[in-house]
C-alpha positions in Angstrom: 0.0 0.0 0.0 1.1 3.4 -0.6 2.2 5.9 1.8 1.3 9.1 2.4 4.0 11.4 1.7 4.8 15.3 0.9 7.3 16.8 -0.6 9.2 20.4 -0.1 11.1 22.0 -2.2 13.8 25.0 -2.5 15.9 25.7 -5.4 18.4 29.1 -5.8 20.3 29.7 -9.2 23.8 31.4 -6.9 24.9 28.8 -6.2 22.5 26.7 -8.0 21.1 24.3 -5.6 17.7 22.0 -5.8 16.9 21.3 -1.9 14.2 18.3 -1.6 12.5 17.7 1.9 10.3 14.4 1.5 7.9 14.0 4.4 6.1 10.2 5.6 3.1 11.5 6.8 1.8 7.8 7.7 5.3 7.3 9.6 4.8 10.0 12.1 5.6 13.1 10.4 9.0 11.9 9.9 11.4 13.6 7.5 12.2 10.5 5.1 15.2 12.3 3.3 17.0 16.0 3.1 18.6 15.7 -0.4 20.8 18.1 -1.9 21.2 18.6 -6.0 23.9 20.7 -7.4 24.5 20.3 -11.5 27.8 18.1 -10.3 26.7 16.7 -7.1 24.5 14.9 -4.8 24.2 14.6 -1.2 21.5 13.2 1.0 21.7 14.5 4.5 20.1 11.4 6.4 21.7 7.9 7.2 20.8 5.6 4.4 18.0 2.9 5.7 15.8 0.2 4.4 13.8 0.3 7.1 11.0 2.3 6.5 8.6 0.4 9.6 6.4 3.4 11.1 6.8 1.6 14.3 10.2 1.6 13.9 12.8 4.6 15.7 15.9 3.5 13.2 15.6 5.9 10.1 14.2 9.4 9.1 14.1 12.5 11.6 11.1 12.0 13.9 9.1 14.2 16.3 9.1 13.1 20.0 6.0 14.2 21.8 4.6 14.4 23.9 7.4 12.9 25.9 11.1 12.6 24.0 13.4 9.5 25.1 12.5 6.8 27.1 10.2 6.9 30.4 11.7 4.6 33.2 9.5 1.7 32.8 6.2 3.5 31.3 5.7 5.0 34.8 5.4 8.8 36.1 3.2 10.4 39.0 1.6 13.6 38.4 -0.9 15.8 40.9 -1.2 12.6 42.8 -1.8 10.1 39.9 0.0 7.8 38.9 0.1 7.0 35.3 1.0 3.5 33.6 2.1 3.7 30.0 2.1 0.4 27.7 5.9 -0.5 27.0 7.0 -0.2 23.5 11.0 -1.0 24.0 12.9 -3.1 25.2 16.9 -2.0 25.9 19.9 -4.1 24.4 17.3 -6.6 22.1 19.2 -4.6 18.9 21.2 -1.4 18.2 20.3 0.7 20.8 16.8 -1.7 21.8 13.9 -2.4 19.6 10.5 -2.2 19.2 7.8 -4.7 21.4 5.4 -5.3 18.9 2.6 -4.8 19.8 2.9 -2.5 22.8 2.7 -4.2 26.5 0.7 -2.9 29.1 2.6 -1.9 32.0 2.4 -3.7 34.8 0.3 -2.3 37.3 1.7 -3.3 40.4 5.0 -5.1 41.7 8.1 -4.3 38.4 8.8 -8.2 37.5 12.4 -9.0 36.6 12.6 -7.3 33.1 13.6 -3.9 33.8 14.8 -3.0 30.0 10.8 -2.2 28.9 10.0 1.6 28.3 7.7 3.5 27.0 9.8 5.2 25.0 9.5 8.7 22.0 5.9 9.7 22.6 2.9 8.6 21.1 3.6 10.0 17.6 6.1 8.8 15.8 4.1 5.9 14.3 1.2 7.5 14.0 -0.1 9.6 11.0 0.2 13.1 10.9 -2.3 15.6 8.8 -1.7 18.5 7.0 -3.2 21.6 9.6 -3.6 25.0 7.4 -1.9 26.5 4.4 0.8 24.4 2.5 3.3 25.7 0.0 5.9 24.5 -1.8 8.9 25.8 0.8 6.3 25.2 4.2 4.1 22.4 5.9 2.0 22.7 9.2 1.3 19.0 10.7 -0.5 18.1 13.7 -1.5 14.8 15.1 -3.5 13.7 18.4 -1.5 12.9 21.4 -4.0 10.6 23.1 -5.2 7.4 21.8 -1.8 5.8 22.1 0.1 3.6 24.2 -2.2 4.8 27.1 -1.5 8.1 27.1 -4.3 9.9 29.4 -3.6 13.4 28.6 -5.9 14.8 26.1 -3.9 17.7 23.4 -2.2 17.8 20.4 1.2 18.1 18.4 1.4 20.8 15.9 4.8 20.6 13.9 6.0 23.2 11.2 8.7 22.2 8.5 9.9 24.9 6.6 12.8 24.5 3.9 15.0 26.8 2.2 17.9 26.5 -0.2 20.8 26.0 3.3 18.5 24.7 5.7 15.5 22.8 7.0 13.5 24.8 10.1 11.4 23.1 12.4 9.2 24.0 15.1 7.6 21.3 17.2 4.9 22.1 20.0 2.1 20.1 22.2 -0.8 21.6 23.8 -3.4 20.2 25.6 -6.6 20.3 25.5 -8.8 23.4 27.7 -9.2 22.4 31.1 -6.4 19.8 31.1 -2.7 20.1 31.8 0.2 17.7 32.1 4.0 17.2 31.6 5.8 17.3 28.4 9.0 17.1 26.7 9.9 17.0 22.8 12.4 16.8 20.7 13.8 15.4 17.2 16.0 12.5 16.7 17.5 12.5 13.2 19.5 9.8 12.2 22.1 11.7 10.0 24.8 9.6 7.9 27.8 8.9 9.6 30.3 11.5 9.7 34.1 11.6 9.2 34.1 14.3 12.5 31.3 15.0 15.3 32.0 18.6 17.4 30.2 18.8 20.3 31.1 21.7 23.2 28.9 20.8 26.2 28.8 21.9 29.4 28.2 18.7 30.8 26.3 15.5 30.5 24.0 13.2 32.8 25.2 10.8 35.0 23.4 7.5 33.9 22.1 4.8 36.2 22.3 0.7 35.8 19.9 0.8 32.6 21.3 3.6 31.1 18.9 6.5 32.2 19.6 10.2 33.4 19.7 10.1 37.2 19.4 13.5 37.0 23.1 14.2 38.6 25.4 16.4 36.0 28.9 15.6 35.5 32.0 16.2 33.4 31.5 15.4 30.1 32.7 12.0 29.0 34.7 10.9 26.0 33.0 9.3 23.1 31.5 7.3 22.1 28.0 8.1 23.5 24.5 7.5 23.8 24.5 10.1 26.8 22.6 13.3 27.4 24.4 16.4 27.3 23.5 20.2 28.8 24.5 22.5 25.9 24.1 26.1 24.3 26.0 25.3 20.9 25.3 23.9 17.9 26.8 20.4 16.5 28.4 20.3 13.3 28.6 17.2 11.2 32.0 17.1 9.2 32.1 15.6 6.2 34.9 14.7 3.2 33.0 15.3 0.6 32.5 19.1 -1.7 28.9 19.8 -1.3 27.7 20.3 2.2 31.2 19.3 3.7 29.7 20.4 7.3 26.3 19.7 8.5 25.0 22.1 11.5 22.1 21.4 14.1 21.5 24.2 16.5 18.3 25.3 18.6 18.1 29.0 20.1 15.4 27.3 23.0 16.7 23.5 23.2 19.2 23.3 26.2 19.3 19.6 26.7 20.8 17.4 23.2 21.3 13.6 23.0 24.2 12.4 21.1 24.2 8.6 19.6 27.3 8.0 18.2 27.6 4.2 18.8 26.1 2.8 15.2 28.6 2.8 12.5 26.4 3.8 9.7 24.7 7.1 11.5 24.9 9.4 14.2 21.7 10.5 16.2 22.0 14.1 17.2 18.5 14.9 19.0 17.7 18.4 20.5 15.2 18.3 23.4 13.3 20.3 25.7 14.3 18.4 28.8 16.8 14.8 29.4 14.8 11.2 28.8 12.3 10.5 31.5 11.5 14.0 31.7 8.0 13.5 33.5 9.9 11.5 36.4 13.2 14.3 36.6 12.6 17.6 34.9 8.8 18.2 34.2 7.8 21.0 32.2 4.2 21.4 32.3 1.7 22.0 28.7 -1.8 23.7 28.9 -3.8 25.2 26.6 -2.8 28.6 26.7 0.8 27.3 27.4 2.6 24.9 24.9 5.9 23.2 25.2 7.2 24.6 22.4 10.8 23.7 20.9 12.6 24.7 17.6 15.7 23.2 15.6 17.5 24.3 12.4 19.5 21.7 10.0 22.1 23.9 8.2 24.9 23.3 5.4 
């Protein structure tokens, strides 16, 4: 079956460059592919995958909301309830986990032995995404429902913006919820870009991780790579590449102070601006409303 997809475009004649954004709509909003056309060259931005699974967390650029990252064991208390999210990871069963197909419900009482099940990326990155308000060939306003998934209880929605010119992609990612309701939030993006030759990162410092490899909230000195780690930064990352056309790629945020860096695969390099670390609900809640989104932005540059 076909998928639902949209494409953006920019093109500029000095120096004459065709930019190509194409869009799974049915895959949760993801970004499929950034390519870049010159008359001599061709470069696409994103890791080369296969997999093109909308349950999958392995390819594209995705939208995390309305949490980002894993939640420690689908579990988080909030004005004295205690929600249970179904568990759709599992750590170590591939690179980096994989998918538990379908979703398990969370236990609701006593943890059992398996400790590596999360709920983990929000409710949306599997899920389709529709086209919200005026779309033209450069810009595209998304927005999908954030209940209705994995157990979510928090009625709202996510509203993303994707905006491309001839050097970068914008993106602006929010969730709101619905009137009367308000809970916690975090989002973020996690692009899978191909692997590059160089990765510069300046943090401040980085999370302290626990057995399982969550944030236990404690910041230290960063630590040499390789990483799957989250970092506390103000600077962009640049990509470095040994090639002529878009030799360095640049993700920065002017409102995104927390980034995780996934260095580990050999074929890509996840480098995912976020409003807050994983298990944000449990360690560093930031709270959506109606008349007060969680609202993030991040630019893709060459």
């Amino acid at each position: 079956m076909a998928r639902n997809t949209t494409v953006l475009r920019a093109c500029a004649s000095e120096p004459p460059i065709d930019v190509r954004v194409e869009i799974d709509l049915d895959a949760g909003g993801r970004i499929r592919q950034i390519t870049l056309d010159t008359e001599n060259d061709s470069v696409e931005l994103l890791a080369d995958s296969t997999d093109t699974d909308p349950a999958s967390t392995g390819w594209g650029s995705f939208p995390m909301a309305p949490w980002a990252g894993r939640i420690r064991h689908g579990r988080f208390s909030f004005l004295g309830r205690d929600v249970h999210l179904d568990l759709n990871h599992a750590d170590g069963t591939g690179t980096g986990g994989g998918p538990i197909v379908p979703p398990q419900p969370a236990p609701a009482g006593q943890l059992d032995d398996d400790l590596r099940r999360h709920a983990i990326h929000g409710t949306t990155f599997s899920r389709p995404w529709h086209v919200a308000g005026a779309r033209t060939e450069r810009r595209v306003e998304l927005s999908c429902r954030l209940d209705g998934a994995l157990g979510w209880p928090y009625p709202g929605v996510a509203r993303q913006v994707i905006e491309v010119s001839p050097t970068s992609v914008d993106l602006e990612l929010s969730v709101r919820a619905d009137d009367g309701v308000v809970f916690p939030a975090s989002v973020g993006w996690h692009p899978w870009f191909a692997k590059p030759d160089q990765l510069v990162v300046t943090p401040l410092a980085m999370y302290a991780r626990d057995e399982i490899g969550l944030p236990t909230g404690v910041l230290v000195a960063p630590s040499p790579p390789p990483w799957d780690d989250c970092f506390v930064s103000y600077e962009p990352v640049e990509l470095h590449y040994a090639r002529r056309l878009a030799p360095v790629v640049t993700v920065s945020s002017v409102d995104c102070d927390h980034w995780v860096v996934y260095d580990k695969p050999v074929h890509a390099t996840c480098v995912e601006p976020q409003s807050g670390p994983p298990d944000a609900p449990n360690t560093r809640p930031e709270l959506a409303t109606s008349a007060r989104p969680v609202r993030r932005t991040m630019r893709i540059s060459w």
